[in-house]
C-alpha positions in Angstrom: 0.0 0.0 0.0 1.5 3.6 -0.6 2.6 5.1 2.4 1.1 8.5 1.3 -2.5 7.1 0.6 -2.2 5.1 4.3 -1.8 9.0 5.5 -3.7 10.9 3.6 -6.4 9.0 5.4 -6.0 9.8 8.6 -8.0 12.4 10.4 -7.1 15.6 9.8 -5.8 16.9 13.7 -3.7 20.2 14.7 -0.9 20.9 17.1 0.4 24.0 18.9 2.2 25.2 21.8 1.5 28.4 24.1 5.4 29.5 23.9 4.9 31.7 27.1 8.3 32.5 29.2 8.7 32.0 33.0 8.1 35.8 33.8 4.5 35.1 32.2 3.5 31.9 34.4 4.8 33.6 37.7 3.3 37.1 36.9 -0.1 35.4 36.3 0.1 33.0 39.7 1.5 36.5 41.3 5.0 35.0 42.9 8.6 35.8 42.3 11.4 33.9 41.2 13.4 32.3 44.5 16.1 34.1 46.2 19.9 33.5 45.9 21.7 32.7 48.9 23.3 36.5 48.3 19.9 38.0 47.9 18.5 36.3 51.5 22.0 38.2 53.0 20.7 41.2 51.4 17.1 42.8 52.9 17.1 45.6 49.9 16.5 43.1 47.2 13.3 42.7 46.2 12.9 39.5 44.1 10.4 40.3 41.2 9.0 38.5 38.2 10.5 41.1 35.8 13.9 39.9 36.8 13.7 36.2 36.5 15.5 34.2 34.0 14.1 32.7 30.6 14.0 29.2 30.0 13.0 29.6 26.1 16.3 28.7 24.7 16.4 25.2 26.5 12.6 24.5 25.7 13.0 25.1 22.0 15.5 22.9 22.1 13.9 20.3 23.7 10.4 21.4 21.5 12.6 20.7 18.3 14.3 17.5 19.2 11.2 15.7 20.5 8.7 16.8 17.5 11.5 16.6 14.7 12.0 12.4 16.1 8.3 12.7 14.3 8.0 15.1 11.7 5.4 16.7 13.5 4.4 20.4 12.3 3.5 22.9 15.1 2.3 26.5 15.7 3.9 28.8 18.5 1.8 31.5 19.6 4.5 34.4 20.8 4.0 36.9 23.3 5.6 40.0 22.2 7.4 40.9 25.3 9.5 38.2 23.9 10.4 39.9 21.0 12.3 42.6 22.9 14.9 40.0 24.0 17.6 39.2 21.5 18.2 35.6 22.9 14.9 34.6 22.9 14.1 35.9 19.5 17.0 33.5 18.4 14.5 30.7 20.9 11.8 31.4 18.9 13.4 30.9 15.6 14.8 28.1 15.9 11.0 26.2 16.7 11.7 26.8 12.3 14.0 24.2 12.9 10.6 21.6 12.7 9.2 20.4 9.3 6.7 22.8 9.5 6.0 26.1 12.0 3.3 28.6 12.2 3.4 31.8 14.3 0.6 33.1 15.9 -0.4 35.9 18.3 -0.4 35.6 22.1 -0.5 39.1 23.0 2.1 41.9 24.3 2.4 40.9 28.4 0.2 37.8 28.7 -2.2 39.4 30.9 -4.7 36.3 31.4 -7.8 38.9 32.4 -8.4 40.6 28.3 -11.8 40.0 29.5 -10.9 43.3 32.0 -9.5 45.5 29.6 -10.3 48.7 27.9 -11.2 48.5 23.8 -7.8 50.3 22.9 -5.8 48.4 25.5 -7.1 45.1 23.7 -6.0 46.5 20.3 -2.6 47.7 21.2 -1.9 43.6 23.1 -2.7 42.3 19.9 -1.7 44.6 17.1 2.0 45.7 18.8 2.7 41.8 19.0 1.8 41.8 15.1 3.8 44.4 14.0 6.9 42.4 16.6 5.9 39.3 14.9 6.1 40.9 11.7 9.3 43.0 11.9 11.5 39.8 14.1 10.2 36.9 12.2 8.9 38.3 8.8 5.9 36.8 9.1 2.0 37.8 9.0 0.2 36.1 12.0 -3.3 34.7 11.1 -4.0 33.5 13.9 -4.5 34.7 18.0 -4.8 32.9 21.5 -5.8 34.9 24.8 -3.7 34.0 27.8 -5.9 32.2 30.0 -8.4 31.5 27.0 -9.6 34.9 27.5 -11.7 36.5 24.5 -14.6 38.9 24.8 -16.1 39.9 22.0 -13.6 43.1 21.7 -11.3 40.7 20.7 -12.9 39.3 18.3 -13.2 42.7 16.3 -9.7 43.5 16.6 -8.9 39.9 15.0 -11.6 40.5 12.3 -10.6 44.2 11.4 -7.3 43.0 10.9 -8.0 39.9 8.6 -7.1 37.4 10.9 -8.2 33.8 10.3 -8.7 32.2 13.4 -9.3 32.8 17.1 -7.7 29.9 19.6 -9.3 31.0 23.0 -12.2 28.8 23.4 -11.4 25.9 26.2 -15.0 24.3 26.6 -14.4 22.3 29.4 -16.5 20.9 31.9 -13.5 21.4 34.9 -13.4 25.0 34.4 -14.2 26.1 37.5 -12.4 23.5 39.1 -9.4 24.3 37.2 -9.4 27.8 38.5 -10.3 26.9 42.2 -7.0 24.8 41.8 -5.2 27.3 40.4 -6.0 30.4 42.7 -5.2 28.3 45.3 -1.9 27.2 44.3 -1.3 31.0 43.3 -0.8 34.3 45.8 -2.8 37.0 44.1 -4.7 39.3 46.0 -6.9 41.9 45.5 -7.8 43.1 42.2 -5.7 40.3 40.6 -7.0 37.5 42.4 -10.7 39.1 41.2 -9.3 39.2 37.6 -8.7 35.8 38.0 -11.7 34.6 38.9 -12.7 34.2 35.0 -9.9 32.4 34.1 -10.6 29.3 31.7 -13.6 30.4 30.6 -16.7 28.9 32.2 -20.3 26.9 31.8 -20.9 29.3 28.4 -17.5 27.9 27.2 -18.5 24.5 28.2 -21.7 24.9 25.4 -18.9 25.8 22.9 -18.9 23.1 20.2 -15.4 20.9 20.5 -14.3 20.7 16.9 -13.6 23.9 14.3 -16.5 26.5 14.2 -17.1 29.7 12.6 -17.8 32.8 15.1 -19.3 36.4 13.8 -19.9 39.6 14.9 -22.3 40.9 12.7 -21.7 40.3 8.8 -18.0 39.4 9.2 -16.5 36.2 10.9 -13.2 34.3 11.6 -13.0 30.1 12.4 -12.4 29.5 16.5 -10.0 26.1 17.0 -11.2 25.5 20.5 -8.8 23.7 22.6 -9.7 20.2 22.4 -11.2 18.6 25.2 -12.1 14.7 25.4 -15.7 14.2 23.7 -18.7 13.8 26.1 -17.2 14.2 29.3 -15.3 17.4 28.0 -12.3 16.8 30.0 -8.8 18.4 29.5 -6.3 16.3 27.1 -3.4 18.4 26.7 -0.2 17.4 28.0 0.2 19.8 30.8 -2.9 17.5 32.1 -1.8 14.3 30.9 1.7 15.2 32.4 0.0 16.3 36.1 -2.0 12.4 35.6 1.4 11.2 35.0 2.8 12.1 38.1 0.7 9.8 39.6 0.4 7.1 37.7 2.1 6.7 33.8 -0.3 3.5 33.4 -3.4 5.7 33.7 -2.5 8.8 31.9 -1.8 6.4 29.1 -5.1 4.9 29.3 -6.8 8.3 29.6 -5.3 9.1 26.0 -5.4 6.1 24.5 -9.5 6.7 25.2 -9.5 10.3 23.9 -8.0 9.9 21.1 -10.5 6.7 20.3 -13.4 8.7 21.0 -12.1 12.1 19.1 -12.3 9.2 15.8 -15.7 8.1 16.9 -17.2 11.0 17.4 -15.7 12.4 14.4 -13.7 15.6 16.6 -10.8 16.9 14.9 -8.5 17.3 17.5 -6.2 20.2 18.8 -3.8 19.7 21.1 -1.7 22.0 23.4 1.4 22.1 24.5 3.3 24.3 26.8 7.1 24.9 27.6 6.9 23.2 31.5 5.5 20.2 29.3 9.8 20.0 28.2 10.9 20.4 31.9 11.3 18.3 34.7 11.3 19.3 38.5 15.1 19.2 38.9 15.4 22.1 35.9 13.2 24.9 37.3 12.2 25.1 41.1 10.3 28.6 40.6 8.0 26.3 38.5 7.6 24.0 41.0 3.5 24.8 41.6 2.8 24.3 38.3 0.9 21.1 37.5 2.8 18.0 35.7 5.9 19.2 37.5 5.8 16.7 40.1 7.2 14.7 37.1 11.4 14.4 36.4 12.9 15.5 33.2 13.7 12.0 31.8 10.5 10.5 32.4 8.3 13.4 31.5 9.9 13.7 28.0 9.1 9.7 27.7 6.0 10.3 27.8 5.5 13.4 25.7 7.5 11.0 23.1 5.1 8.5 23.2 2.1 10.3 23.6 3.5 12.7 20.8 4.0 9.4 18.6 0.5 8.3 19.3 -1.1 11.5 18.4 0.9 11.2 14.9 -0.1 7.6 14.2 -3.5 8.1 14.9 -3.9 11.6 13.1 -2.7 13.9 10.2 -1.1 16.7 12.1 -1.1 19.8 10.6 -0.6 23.7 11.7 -3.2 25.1 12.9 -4.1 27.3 9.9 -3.7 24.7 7.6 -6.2 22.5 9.5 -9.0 24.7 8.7 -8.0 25.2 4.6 -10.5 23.1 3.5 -12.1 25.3 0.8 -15.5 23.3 0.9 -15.9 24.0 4.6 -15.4 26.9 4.7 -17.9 28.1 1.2 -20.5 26.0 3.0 -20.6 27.8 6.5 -23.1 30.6 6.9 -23.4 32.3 10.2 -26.7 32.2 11.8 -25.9 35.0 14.3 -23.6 37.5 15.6 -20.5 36.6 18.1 -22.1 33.3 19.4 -22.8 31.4 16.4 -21.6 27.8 16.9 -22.1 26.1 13.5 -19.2 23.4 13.1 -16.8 22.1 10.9 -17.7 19.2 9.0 -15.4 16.3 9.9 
């Protein structure tokens, strides 16, 4: 049998990772990086987020060596802060070291709460990450994620105004609040952060989100959303930072869990789209700031086993693809019509 025909029947499925620094996860769970043994000697330093290291230049590394074993395409979506810094510029390029990458948006600082920000604030965290994006890589984004799949409607309007093809925000799982109670208790926000927070992951309106590709409008105009994928039915999380955090207590199980998913994406005809993230390339003995984050329970050495072979299953079962190039299907998209503004739902066929 031809080895391209065996492929070309596969599902079609998409990949991507949130490329998001260290500064961005401690900011957003509101602690600082851990003191030196000089700076505990020395009551005038104040430790602070802004000042911690970047780990971006070891996880691309890791990103490339781990997806290239597979051939597997991916899309990054940057945060422009990024940009700024010459060494991690050079991180981010060399993710092109992969058969095939696609960079997206991920907005200017991260700030997980868009849902809290003023209509021009909005537009200046996505378009000056554009014009970064643009100028550092020579590329023209098409498509966005908010931090902390945050994406009011004023988002959407930026993204549409500026002829971008897709949205990536939408996380319609069941766990949402769950998720959040877990992580503002793991975090130490206070005040007006820790009430930012508290819409994090989207919620039950998410969870009504269809699971597959759909098309989203705000009044005549319109853009695809590529929801996070989240296991059919039960709408439970599947990507890895999840199956990692499973496989810190038991390998067998997380296995199992994904084995399932990926069945029940094929039955229920769900083209999947999975998410990585950089502590998904690290192990507890490489960052200790990173400690609280879930899946870091796990060592280096085995948590890179099983990213391999969860990695290898997900390319078996599936033909990866960027994310844009998942939803070129020129029938698809000629057949979609909106039925109505911003929360029109109408999917994908599979």
């Amino acid at each position: 049998m031809n080895p391209s025909t065996t492929h070309s029947r596969k599902p079609i499925a998409s990949l991507s990772i949130d490329f998001d620094n260290k500064w961005a996860y401690l900011r957003a769970a509101g602690r600082t990086p851990a003191r030196s043994s000089a700076d505990e000697r020395n009551a005038d330093v104040q430790p602070c987020w802004e000042s911690c290291d970047s780990y971006l230049g070891v996880v691309s590394e890791r990103v490339v060596d781990v997806l290239g074993e597979f051939n597997l395409p991916l899309t990054a979506f940057i945060v422009g802060r990024d940009l700024q810094n010459d060494s991690d510029v050079e991180a981010i390029r060399y993710l092109g070291s992969l058969r095939e990458i696609e960079y997206a948006n991920h907005s200017l600082n991260h700030l997980p709460w868009m849902h809290t920000l003023t209509n021009e604030e909005i537009e200046s965290e996505i378009m000056t990450t554009d014009r970064s994006l643009r100028r550092s890589l020579g590329i023209r984004p098409q498509g966005f994620r908010g931090p902390g799949f945050s994406c009011p409607a004023e988002v959407l309007s930026v993204l549409i105004a500026n002829n971008y093809c897709y949205d990536a925000s939408v996380f319609p799982t069941s766990i949402a609040p769950i998720a959040r109670a877990v992580f503002l208790a793991r975090t130490k926000l206070k005040g007006e952060q820790k009430e930012k927070a508290k819409k994090l992951y989207g919620g039950f309106a998410s969870m009504r989100q269809p699971n597959r590709p759909f098309r989203r409008s705000i009044e005549s105009d319109g853009l695809w959303e590529i929801p996070v994928t989240v296991l059919p039915l039960l709408r439970t999380p599947i990507h890895f930072s999840y199956l990692t955090f499973l496989a810190g207590f038991s390998t067998i199980a997380a296995k199992a869990y994904f084995r399932s998913a990926l069945r029940l994406c094929r039955i229920t005809g769900t083209a999947p789209s999975l998410l990585l993230h950089p502590p998904d390339f690290l192990g507890h003995e490489d960052d200790q700031d990173m400690a609280y984050f879930p899946g870091m329970k796990l060592a280096r050495q085995p948590k890179l086993e099983f990213v391999r072979w969860a990695l290898k299953l997900y390319s078996d079962t599936f033909d990866v693809r960027t994310m844009i190039r998942q939803i070129e299907r020129p029938t698809a998209m000629s057949e979609l019509v909106d039925a109505s503004p911003v929360h029109s739902t109408e999917s994908m066929p599979s």
